[in-house]
C-alpha positions in Angstrom: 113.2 75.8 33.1 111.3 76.9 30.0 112.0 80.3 28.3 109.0 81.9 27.3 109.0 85.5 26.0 106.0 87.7 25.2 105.1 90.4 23.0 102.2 92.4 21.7 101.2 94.7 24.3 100.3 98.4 24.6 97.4 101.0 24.3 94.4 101.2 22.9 90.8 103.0 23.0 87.8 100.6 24.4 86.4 99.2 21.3 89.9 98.3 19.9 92.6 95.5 19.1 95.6 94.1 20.4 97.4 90.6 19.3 100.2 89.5 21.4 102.4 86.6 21.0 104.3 84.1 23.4 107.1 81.9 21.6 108.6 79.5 23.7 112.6 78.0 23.0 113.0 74.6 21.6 112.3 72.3 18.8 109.4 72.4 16.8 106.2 70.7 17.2 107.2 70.0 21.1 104.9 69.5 23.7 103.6 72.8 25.7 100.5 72.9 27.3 100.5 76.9 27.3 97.8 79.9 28.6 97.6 83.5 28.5 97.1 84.8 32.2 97.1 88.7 33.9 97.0 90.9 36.8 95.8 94.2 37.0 97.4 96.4 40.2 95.6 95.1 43.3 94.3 92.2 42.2 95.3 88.3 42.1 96.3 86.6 39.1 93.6 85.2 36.6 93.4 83.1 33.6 92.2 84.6 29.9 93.1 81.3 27.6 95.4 78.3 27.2 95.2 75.5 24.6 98.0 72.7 23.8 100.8 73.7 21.1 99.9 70.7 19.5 96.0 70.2 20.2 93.4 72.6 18.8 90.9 71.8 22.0 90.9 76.1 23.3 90.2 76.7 27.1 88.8 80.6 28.1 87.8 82.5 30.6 84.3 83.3 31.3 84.9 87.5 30.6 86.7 86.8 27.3 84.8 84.2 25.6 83.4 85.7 21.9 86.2 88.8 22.6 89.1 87.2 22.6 90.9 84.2 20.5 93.8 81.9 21.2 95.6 80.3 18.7 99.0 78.6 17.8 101.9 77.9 15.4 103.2 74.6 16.2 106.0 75.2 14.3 107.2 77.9 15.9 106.1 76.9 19.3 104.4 80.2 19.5 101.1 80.9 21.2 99.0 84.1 19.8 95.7 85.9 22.0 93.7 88.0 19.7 92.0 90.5 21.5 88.9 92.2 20.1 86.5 94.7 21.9 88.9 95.5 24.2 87.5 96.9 27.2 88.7 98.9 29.9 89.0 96.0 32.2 90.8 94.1 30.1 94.2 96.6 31.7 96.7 94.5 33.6 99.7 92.9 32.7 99.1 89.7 30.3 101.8 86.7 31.1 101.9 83.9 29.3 102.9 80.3 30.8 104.0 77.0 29.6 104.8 73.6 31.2 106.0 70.6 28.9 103.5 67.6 28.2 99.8 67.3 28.1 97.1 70.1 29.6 96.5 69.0 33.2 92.5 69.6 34.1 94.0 72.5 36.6 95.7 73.9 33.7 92.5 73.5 31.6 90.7 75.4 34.4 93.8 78.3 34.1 94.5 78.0 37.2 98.0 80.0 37.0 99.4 77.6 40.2 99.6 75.0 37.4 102.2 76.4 35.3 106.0 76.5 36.7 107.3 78.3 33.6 106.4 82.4 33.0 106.9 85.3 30.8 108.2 88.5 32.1 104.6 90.2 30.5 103.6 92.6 28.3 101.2 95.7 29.5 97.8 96.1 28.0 96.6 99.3 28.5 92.8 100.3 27.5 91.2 104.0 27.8 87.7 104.6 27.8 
């Protein structure tokens, strides 16, 4: 089992920014294929973003590409999601997963059956 732990979330107008971050315990520079995922009430679990802690190859969702931005601190083991233009569907609850070693083409895809190890999520709340 991995500990990961997110932060970042809350509320903002449409039009707005958020950043949140997802560290994950152990030593520096190890290997974490890791993706941001959510869920909004009523729906199923979707991918936004995932990239390799170590890698700088970026993987996105279709409805977040040119909005949003993944990116990481090796040295930390910490995974960021920069999230511009925020939108109104963009509210759900953002998890963020990791599983040790290399990015699988399923976790490549975000498909969030691919990753065993998960956040407890941070809300992300955006009025119109």
């Amino acid at each position: 089992q991995v500990p990961v732990v997110e932060s970042g979330g809350g509320s903002v107008q449409a039009g707005g920014s958020l950043r949140l971050s997802c560290r994950v315990s152990g030593y520096s520079y190890s290997s974490y294929c890791m993706g941001w995922f959510r869920q909004a009430p009523g729906k199923e679990r979707e991918g936004v973003a995932a990239m390799h802690i170590l890698q700088i190859s970026t993987y996105y969702a279709d409805s977040v590409v040119g909005r949003f931005t993944i990116s990481k601190d090796s040295a930390k083991n910490t995974l960021y999601l920069q999230m511009n233009s925020l939108k109104p569907e963009d509210t759900a609850m953002y998890y963020c997963a990791a599983e040790t070693g290399w990015c699988t083409d399923s976790m490549k895809s975000l498909v969030p059956g691919a990753f065993v190890n998960w956040g407890q999520g941070t809300q992300v709340t955006v009025s119109s």
